[in-house]
Every structure is written in C-alpha cells, then in structure tokens.
KEKE-3310 file (N, C-alpha, C; in steps of 0.2 Angstrom, whole numbers, plus 5000, padded with zeros to 4 digits):
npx = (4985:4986:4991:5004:5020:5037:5040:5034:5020:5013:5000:4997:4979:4962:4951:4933:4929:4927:4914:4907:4900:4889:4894:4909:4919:4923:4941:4951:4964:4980:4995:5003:5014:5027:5029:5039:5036:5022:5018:5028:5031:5018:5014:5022:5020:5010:5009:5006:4996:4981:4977:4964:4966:4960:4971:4971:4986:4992:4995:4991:4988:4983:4974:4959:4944:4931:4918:4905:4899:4884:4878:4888:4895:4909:4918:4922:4913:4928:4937:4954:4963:4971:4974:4973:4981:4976:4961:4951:4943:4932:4925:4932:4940:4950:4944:4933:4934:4939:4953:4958:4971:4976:4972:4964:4962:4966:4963:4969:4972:4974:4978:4969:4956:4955:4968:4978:4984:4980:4969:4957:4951:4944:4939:4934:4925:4932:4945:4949:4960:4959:4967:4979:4978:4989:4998:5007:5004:5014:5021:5012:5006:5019:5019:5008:5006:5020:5022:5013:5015:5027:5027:5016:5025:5038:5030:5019:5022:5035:5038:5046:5054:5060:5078:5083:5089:5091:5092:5089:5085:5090:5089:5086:5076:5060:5050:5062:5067:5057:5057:5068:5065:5056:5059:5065:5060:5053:5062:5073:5090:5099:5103:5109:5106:5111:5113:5122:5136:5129:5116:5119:5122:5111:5104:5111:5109:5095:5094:5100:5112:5124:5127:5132:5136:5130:5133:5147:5153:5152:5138:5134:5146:5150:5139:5141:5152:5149:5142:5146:5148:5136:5125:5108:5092:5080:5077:5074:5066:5066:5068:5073:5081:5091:5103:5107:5098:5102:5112:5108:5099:5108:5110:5105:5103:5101:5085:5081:5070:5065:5056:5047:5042:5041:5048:5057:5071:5069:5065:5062:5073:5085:5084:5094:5090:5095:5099:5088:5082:5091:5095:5081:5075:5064:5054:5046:5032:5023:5012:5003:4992:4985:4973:4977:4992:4990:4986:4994:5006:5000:5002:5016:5020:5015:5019:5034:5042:5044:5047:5046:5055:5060:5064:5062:5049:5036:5028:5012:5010:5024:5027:5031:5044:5047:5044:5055:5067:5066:5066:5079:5086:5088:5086:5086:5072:5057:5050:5036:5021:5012:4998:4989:4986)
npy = (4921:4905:4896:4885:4888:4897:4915:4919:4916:4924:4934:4952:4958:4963:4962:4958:4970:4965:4962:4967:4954:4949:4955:4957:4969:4980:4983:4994:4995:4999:4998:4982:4969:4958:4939:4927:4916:4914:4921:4918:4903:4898:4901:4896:4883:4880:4874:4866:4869:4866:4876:4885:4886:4898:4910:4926:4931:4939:4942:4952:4966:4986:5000:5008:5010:5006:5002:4994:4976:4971:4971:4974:4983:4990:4993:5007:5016:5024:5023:5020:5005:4990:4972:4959:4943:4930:4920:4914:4899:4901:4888:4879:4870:4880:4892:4894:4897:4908:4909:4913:4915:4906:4897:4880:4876:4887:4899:4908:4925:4926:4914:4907:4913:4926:4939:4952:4958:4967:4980:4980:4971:4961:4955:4948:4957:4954:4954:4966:4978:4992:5008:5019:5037:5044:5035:5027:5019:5008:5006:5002:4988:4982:4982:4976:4965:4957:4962:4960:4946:4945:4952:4943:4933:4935:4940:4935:4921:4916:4924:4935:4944:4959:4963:4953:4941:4941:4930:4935:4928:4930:4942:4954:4951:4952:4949:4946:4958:4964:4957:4962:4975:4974:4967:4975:4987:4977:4980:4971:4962:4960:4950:4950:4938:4938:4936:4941:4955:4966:4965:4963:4977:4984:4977:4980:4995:4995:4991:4983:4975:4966:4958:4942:4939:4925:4917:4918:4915:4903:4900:4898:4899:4913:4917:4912:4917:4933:4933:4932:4917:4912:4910:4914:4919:4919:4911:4919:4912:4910:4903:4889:4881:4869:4869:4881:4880:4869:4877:4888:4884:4877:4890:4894:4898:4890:4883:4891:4898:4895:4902:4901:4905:4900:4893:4895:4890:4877:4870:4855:4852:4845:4841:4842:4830:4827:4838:4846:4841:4841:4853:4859:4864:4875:4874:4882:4885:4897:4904:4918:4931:4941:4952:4962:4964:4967:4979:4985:4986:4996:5005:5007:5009:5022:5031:5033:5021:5008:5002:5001:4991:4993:4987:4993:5001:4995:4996:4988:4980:4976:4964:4949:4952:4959:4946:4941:4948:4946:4931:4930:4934:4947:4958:4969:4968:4972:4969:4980:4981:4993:4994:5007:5021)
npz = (4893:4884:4881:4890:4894:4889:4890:4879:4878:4881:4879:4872:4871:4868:4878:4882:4895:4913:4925:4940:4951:4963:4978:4975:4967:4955:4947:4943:4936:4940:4944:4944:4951:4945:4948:4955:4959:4959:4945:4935:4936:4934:4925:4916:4917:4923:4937:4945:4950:4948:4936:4924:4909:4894:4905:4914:4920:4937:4953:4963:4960:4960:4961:4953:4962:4952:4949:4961:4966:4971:4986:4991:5006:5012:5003:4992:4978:4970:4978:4984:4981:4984:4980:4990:4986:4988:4988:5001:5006:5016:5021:5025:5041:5047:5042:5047:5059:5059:5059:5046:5038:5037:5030:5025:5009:5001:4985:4973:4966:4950:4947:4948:4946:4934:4934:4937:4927:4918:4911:4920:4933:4943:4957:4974:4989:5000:4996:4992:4998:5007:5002:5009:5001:4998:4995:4981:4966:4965:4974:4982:4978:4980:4994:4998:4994:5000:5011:5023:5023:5027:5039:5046:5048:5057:5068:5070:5067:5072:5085:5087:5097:5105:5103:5099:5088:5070:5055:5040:5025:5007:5006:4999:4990:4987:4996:5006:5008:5013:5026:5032:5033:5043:5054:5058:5063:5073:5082:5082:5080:5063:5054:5037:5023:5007:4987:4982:4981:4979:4982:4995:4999:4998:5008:5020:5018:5019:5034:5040:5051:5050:5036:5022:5009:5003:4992:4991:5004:5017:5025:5038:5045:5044:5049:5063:5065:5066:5076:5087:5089:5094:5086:5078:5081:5076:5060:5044:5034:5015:5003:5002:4994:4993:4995:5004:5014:5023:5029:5034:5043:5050:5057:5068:5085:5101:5106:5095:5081:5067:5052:5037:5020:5002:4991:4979:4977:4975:4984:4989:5003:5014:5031:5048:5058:5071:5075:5077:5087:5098:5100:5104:5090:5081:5067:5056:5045:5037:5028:5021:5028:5043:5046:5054:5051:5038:5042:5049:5040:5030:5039:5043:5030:5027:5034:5034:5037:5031:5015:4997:4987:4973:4956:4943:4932:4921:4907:4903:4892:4890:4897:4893:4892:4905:4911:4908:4910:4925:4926:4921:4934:4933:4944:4958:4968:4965:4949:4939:4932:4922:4916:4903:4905)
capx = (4989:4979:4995:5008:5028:5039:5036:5033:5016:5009:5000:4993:4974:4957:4946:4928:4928:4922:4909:4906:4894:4889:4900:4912:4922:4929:4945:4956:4974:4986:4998:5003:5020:5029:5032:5044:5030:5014:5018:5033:5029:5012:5014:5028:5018:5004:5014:5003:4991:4973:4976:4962:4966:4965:4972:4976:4990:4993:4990:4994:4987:4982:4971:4954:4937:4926:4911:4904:4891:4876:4880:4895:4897:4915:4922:4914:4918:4932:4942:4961:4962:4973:4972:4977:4977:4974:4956:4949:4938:4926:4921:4938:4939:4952:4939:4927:4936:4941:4961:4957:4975:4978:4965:4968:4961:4966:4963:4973:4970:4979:4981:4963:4952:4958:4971:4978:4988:4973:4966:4952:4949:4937:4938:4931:4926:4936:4951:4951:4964:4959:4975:4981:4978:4994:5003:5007:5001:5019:5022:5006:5005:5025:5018:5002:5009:5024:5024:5010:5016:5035:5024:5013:5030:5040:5028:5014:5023:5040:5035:5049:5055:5066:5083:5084:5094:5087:5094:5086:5088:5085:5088:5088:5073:5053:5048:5067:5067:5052:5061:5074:5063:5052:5063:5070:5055:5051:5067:5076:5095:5097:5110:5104:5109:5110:5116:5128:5137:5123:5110:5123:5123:5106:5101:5115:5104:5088:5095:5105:5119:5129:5127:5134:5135:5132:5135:5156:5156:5150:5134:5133:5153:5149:5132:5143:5157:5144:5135:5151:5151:5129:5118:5103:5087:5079:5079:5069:5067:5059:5072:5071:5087:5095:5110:5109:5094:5105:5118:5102:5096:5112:5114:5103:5105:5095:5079:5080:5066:5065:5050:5047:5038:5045:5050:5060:5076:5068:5057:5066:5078:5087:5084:5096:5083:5097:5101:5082:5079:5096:5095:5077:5072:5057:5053:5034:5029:5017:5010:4996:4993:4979:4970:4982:4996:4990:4985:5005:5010:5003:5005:5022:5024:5012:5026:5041:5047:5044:5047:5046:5062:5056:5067:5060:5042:5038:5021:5008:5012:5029:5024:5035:5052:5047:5046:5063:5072:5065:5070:5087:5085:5094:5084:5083:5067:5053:5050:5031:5017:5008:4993:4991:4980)
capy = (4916:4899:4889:4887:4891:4903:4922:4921:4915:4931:4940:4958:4960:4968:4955:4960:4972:4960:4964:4964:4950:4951:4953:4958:4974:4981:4989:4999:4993:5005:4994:4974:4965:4951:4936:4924:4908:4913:4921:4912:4896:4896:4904:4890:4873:4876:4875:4861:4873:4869:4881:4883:4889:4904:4917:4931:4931:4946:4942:4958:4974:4989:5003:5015:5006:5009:4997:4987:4974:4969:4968:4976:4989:4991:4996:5011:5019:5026:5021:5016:4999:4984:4966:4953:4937:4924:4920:4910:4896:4901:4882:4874:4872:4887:4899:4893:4896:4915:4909:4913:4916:4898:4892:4873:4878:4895:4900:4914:4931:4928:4908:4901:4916:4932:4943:4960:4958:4968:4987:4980:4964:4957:4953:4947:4963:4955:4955:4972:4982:5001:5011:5029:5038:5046:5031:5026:5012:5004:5003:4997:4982:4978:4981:4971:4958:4954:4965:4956:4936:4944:4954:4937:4925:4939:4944:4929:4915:4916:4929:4939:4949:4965:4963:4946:4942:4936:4929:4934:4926:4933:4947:4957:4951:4957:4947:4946:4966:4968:4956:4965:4980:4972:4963:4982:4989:4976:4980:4965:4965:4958:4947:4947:4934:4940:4932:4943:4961:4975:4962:4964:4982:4985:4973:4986:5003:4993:4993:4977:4977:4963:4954:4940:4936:4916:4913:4917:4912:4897:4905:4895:4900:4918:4919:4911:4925:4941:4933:4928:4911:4911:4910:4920:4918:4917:4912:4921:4905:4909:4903:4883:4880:4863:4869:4885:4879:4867:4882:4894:4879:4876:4896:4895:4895:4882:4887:4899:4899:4894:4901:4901:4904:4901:4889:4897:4888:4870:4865:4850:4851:4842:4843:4838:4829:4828:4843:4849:4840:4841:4861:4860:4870:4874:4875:4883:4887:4901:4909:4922:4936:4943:4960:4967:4961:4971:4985:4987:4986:5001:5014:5008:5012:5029:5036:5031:5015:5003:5007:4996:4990:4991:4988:4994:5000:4993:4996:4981:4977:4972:4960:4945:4957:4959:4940:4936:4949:4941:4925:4929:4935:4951:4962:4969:4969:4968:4972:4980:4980:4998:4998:5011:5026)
capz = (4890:4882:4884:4896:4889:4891:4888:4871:4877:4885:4873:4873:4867:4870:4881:4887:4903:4918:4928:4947:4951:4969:4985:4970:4965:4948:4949:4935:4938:4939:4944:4945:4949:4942:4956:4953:4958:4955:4939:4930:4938:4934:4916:4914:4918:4929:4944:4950:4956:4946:4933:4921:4903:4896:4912:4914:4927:4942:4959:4964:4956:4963:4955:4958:4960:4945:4952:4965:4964:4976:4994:4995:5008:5016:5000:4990:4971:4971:4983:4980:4984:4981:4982:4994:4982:4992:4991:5005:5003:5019:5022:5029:5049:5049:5040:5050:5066:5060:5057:5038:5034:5037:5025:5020:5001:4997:4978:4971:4959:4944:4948:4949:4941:4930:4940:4936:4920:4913:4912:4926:4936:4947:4966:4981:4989:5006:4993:4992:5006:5008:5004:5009:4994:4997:4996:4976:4968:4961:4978:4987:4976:4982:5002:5001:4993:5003:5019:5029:5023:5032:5048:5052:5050:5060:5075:5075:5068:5076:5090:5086:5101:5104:5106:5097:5083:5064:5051:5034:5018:5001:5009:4992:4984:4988:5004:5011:5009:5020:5032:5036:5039:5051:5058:5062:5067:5078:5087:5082:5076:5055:5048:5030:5018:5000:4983:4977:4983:4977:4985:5004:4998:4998:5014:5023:5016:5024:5041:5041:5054:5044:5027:5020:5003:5003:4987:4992:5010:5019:5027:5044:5048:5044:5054:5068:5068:5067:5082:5095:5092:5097:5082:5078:5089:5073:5054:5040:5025:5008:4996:5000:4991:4995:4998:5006:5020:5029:5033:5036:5050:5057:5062:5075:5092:5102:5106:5089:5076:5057:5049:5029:5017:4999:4987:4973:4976:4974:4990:4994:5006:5020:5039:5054:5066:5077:5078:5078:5094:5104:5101:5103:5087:5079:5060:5055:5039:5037:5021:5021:5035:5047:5044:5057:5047:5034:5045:5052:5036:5028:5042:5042:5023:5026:5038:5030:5040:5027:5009:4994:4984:4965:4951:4939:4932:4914:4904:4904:4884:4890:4900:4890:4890:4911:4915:4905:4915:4931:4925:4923:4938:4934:4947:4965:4972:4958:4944:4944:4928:4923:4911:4900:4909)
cpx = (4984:4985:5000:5015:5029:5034:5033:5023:5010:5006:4994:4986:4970:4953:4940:4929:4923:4918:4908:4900:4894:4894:4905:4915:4927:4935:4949:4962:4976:4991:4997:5010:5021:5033:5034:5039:5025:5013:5022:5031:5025:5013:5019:5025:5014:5006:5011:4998:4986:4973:4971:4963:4961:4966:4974:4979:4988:4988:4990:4990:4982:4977:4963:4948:4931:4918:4909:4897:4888:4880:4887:4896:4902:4917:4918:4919:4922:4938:4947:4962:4968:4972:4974:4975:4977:4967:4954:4943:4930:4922:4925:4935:4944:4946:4934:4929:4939:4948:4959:4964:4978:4973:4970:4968:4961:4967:4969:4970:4975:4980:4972:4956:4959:4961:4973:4984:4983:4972:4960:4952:4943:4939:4933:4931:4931:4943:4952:4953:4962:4965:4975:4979:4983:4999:5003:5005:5007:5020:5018:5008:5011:5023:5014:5004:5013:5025:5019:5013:5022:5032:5020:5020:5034:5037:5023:5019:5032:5040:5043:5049:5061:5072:5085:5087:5092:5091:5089:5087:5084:5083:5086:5081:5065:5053:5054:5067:5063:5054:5065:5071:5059:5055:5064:5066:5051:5058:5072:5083:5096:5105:5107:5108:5109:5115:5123:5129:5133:5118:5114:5120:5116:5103:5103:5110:5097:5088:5098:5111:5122:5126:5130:5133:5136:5132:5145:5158:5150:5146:5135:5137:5151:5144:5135:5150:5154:5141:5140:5148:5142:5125:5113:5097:5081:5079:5073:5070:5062:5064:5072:5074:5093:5102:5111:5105:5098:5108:5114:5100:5101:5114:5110:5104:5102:5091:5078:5074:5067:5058:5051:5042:5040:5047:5055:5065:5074:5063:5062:5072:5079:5086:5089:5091:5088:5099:5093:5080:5085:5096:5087:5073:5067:5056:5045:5036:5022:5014:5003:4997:4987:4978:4975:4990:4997:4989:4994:5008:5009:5003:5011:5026:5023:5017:5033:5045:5049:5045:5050:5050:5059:5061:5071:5051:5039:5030:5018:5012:5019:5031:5029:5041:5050:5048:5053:5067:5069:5066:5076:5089:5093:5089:5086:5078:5063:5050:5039:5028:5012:5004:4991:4984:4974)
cpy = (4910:4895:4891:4888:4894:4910:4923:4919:4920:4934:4945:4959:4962:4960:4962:4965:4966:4966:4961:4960:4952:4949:4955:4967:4976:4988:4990:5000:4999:5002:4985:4971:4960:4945:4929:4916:4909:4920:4919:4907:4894:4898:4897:4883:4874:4876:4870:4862:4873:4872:4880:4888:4893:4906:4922:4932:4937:4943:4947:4965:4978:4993:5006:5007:5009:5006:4995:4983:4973:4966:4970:4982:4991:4996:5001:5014:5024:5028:5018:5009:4995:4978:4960:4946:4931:4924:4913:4907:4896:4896:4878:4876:4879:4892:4901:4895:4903:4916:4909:4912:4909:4893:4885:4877:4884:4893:4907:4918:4926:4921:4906:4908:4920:4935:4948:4961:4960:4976:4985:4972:4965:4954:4954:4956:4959:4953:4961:4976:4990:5004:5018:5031:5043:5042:5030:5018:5007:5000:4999:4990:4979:4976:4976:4967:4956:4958:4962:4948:4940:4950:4948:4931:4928:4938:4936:4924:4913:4921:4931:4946:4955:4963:4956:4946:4938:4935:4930:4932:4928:4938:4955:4958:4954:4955:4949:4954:4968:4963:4958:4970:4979:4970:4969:4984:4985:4974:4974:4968:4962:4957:4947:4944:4936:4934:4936:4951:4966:4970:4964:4969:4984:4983:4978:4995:5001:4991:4987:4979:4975:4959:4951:4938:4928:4913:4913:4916:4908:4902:4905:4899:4906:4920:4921:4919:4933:4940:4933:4923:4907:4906:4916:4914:4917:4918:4915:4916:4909:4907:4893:4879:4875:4863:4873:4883:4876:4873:4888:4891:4877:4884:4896:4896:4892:4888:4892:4892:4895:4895:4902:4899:4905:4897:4889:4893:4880:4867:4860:4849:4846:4844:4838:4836:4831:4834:4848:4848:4841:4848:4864:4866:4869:4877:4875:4887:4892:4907:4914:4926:4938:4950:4963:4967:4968:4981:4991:4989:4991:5006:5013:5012:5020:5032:5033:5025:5010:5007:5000:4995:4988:4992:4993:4994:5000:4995:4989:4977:4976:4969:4953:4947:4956:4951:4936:4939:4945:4934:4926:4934:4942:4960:4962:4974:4970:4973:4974:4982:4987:4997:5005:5016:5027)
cpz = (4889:4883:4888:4891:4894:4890:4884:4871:4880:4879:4874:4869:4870:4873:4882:4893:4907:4921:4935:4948:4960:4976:4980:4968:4960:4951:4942:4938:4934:4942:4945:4946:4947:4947:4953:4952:4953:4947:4934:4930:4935:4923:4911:4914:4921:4937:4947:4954:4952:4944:4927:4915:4899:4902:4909:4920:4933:4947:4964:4964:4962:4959:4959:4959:4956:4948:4955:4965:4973:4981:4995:4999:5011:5009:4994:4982:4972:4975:4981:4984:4980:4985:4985:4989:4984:4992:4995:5002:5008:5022:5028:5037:5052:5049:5047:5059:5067:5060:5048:5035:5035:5033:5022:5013:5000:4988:4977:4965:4954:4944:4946:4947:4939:4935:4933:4929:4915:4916:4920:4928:4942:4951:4971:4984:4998:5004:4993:4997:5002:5006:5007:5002:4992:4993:4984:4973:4966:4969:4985:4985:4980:4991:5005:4999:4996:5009:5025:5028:5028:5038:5052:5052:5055:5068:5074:5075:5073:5083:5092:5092:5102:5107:5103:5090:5076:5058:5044:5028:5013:5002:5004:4988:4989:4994:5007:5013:5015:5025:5036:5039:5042:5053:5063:5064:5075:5086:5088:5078:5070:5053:5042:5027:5011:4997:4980:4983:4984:4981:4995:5004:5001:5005:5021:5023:5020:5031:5043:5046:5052:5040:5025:5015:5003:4997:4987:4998:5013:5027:5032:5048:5048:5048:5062:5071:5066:5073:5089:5093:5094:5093:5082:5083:5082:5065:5049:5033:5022:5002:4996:4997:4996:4998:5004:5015:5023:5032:5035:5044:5055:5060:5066:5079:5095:5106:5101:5084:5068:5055:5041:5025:5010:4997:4981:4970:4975:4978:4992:4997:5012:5028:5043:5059:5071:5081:5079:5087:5102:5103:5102:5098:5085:5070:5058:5049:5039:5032:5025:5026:5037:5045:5047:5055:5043:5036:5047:5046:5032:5030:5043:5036:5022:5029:5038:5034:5038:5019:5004:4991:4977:4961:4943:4937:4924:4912:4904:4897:4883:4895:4901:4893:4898:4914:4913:4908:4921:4933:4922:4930:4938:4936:4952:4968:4966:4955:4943:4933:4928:4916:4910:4904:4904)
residu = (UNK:UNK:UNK:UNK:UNK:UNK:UNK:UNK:UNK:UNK:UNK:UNK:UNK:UNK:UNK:UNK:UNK:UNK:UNK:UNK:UNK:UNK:UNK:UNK:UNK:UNK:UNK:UNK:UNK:UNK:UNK:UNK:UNK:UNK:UNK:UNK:UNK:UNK:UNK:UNK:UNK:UNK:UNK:UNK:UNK:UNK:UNK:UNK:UNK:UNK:UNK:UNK:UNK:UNK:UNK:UNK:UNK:UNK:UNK:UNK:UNK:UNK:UNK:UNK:UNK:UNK:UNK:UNK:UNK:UNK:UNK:UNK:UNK:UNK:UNK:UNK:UNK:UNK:UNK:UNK:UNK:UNK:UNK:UNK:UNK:UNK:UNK:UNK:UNK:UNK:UNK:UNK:UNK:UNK:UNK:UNK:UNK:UNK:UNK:UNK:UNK:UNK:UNK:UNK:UNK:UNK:UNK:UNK:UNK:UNK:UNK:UNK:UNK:UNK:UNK:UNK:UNK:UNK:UNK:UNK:UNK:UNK:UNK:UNK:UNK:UNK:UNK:UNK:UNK:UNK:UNK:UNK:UNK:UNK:UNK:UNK:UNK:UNK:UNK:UNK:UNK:UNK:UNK:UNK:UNK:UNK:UNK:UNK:UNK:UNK:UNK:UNK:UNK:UNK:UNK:UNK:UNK:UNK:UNK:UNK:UNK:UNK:UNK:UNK:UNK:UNK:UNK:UNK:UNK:UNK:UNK:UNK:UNK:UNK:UNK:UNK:UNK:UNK:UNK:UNK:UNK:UNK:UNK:UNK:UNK:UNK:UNK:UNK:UNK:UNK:UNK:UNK:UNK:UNK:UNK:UNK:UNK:UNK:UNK:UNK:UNK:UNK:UNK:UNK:UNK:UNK:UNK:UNK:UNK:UNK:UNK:UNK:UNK:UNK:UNK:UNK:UNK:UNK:UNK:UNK:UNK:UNK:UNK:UNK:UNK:UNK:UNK:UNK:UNK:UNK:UNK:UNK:UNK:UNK:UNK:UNK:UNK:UNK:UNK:UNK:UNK:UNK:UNK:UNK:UNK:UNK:UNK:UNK:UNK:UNK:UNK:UNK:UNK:UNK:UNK:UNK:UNK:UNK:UNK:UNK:UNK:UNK:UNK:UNK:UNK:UNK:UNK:UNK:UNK:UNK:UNK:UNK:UNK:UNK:UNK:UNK:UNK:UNK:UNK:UNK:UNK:UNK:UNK:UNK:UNK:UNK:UNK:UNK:UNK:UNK:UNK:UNK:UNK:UNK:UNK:UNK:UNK:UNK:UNK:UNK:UNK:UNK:UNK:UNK:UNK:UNK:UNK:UNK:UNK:UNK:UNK:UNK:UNK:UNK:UNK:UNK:UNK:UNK:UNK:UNK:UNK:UNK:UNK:UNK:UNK:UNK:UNK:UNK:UNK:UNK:UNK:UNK:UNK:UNK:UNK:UNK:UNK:UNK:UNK:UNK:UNK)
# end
C-alpha cells in the first residue's frame, strides 16, 4: 500500500526479495491473517501508530526459513517458523528488566517495517517461534498470534485459577476463541459472550458451559442468572464497546478480575469507580505474552487442546476482497492470507 483508504488500496505486485541483515531471518510465507486493527486500521488511516508509507501489512505470517543472516544461532534453515509481531525495543526499563512482553515501545511486523502480505519477509530472528512441523501453517499463524496475548491475560495477568468462573467476550472472534479454551484448560468454568447465535453456537462447540447472545439480551442480567445471583470471578475484555463493557464490569463478583486487551469496539468506555472500589475490583490491561505463553500454546494446539477457528483461507492476490469480508464483519474466527507456492 502507498496510501491509506479502503481495500481498493492494496495492490498486488513483484517487489525485490529482502534480505537478512544480521540478527535477522528470511522466511517464505505460507501463510498470513487478516486482523481487524493492525491491518484494517492501519491500511485505513494509520491508526495512529507511526506508520511509514509504502507497507506491506501482515503481522502474522508463518512459512519455511530460506536464510539467516550473521549472528543468528537459535533458528537454522529450514525450520517452520512463525512470527510473533511484536518487536521489542530492548532499551525500555521492562526490556531491560527481562519483562519484554511489557515493552513501553513495541514496534510491529506489518505496522512499523514490511510484514507478511508477501512471498518472503524479514524478521528479528527473536520473532521467529519454532513450530512442530506437524502442526499447519494456516493454523500456526491463528495460535501465535492470539493464543499467548489470551494465556499471559488468563494465567499471568488475572491468575486464573481452577474452579473459577469467566466471562469471555467476543467469544466468537480469534482472541475470544482461544479464551474460551484456555480458560478450559486452565480448569476454569466459561460464560461466553458472542454477537449473534452461530457466534453462542460455536462458543458452546469450544467448551463453553453457557452463552449469551448480548446483542438480544441484557448481558449483566444474563451473566447474573447462569451464575446464581454471584457473578464471574473473572472477565475476559477485547471488544471495548461502549455499551457492551459497562455490563461486562458490572458481571463481576467482588474481588473478580477484568483483564483486556482489545479495542475494536471504540476504546472509550465508561467505569463505575463506585462500584470498582466497594466490590473491590481490579481492571489490568495486558497485550503481548512471555516465551512460556507461547510455549503452552503450541503443545496445547500439537495434542489437540487448542485448535484454531479459521473461516476461511483465501490466496494472497485477494487480499482487498479478504479485508471487505472482515469489515463487514461477516466471519467467525479469521479469515487467513496464502501466497502462491
């Protein structure tokens, strides 16, 4: 893309092959998904994220290793790899403190260099995650990208224990999906929130014990009559929707959770203080995940525990045509990007 727009501004053509410079690893994408921020957003305006003209989007993509440059030893040619796109900036007081995945200044693939909307790209070689070489690559991309940000908000940031009860919202779409099944793995019980009936439907096939459609019933009331009268013990946020978050915040029970990461639905919403501090709750934000994050997440997916929810899987050169279904938001679970073998 050279400017921002709609779809129409995507366009398919032959660029240069990059090259590893050092610390650095080519890879030959065999897949990429399509993510509702950091690629509509960003393809739409910039999204306010430092974008520099041309890109190529994809913060995702998976695919073999063709190359490595000078100084890389962990990762070797040949290896299936995909890409955690978050690159760290290594200077911050997190970095520096070994909390990477709390980086003030994170950059991004496909945001802040070229990302994987392409036959090959270029990464950090501490972007690159190892995969099974069983596993597939449609499905890698959906697990590294959203299964570690919903196992460090799960187990680190809400410290998610057994027998405890979670509210997921968004239960339907890429992150809320792996919420539900961590949530279930970590022995925890799953209200899931969806936007419509096939969105319940599906939240119910992922181990949900109940489902409310909150776009036809008044989510709080509903949470309140699945639980007795309780609340959940914690909520899973990534939708951010003005309307929806207060009745996410009032399901609670006191001493329960609110973590989120997730803005789709607007960002700006409302908080009860009062009820924050006379039910004593707590509300953490937390993007990104720890190596063991990523570790959980793909021997979960190698022995069947986890599993990715793909919609659809389109060729690169329709690209445009992928991010207009996505923006009529008439998917569940994502729609994912194959260059041509």
């Amino acid at each position: 893309m050279e400017r921002f727009g709609g779809p129409e501004v995507l366009e398919y053509r032959d660029v240069p092959t990059p090259q590893a410079d050092r610390g650095e690893v080519l890879i030959r994408v065999r897949a990429v998904t399509v993510n509702r921020t950091l690629d509509l957003a960003v393809r739409r305006d910039g999204d306010n994220r430092g974008v520099t003209l041309p890109l190529v989007l994809g913060t995702d993509p998976s695919g073999i290793v063709e190359a490595i440059g000078e100084g890389v030893t962990r990762i070797k040619v040949g290896d299936h790899v995909a890409v955690a796109g978050s690159v760290r900036c290594g200077a911050c007081k997190q970095c520096l403190a070994g909390h990477e995945e709390d980086c003030s200044k994170p950059g991004h693939v496909g945001v802040h260099r070229w990302g994987g909307y392409a036959e090959y790209v270029v990464v950090p070689e501490r972007n690159a995650i190892r995969l099974p070489k069983d596993l597939a690559f449609p499905e890698a991309s959906v697990i590294v990208r959203h299964a570690p940000t919903a196992w460090n908000l799960l187990e680190n940031k809400a410290e998610l224990k057994a027998g405890e009860t979670v509210l997921v919202m968004g239960a339907s779409g890429a992150l809320g999906s792996m919420g539900v099944q961590i949530a279930r793995i970590l022995g925890a019980r799953v209200v899931a929130g969806a936007g419509s009936e096939a969105g319940c439907a599906l939240a119910r096939d992922l181990g949900a014990e109940h489902a409310i459609n909150y776009r036809a019933a008044r989510l709080d009331d509903a949470v309140m009559a699945c639980t007795e009268g309780r609340g959940v013990d914690v909520v899973f946020e990534n939708i951010s929707d003005p309307d929806l978050w207060p009745r996410a915040f009032a399901s609670l029970a006191p001493s329960g959770r609110l973590v989120t990461a997730g803005a789709h639905g607007g960002g700006i919403v409302a908080l009860d203080c009062r009820r924050l501090y006379h039910r004593r709750l707590k509300v953490i934000g937390g993007a990104g995940a720890t190596p063991s994050n990523f570790e959980s997440a793909l021997g979960a997916a190698v022995d069947g525990r986890l599993r990715a929810v793909i919609d659809r899987v389109m060729p690169l050169e329709q690209a445009a045509a992928a991010h207009d279904i996505v923006d009529r938001r008439e998917v569940l679970g994502k729609v994912v990007l194959t260059p041509a073998a």
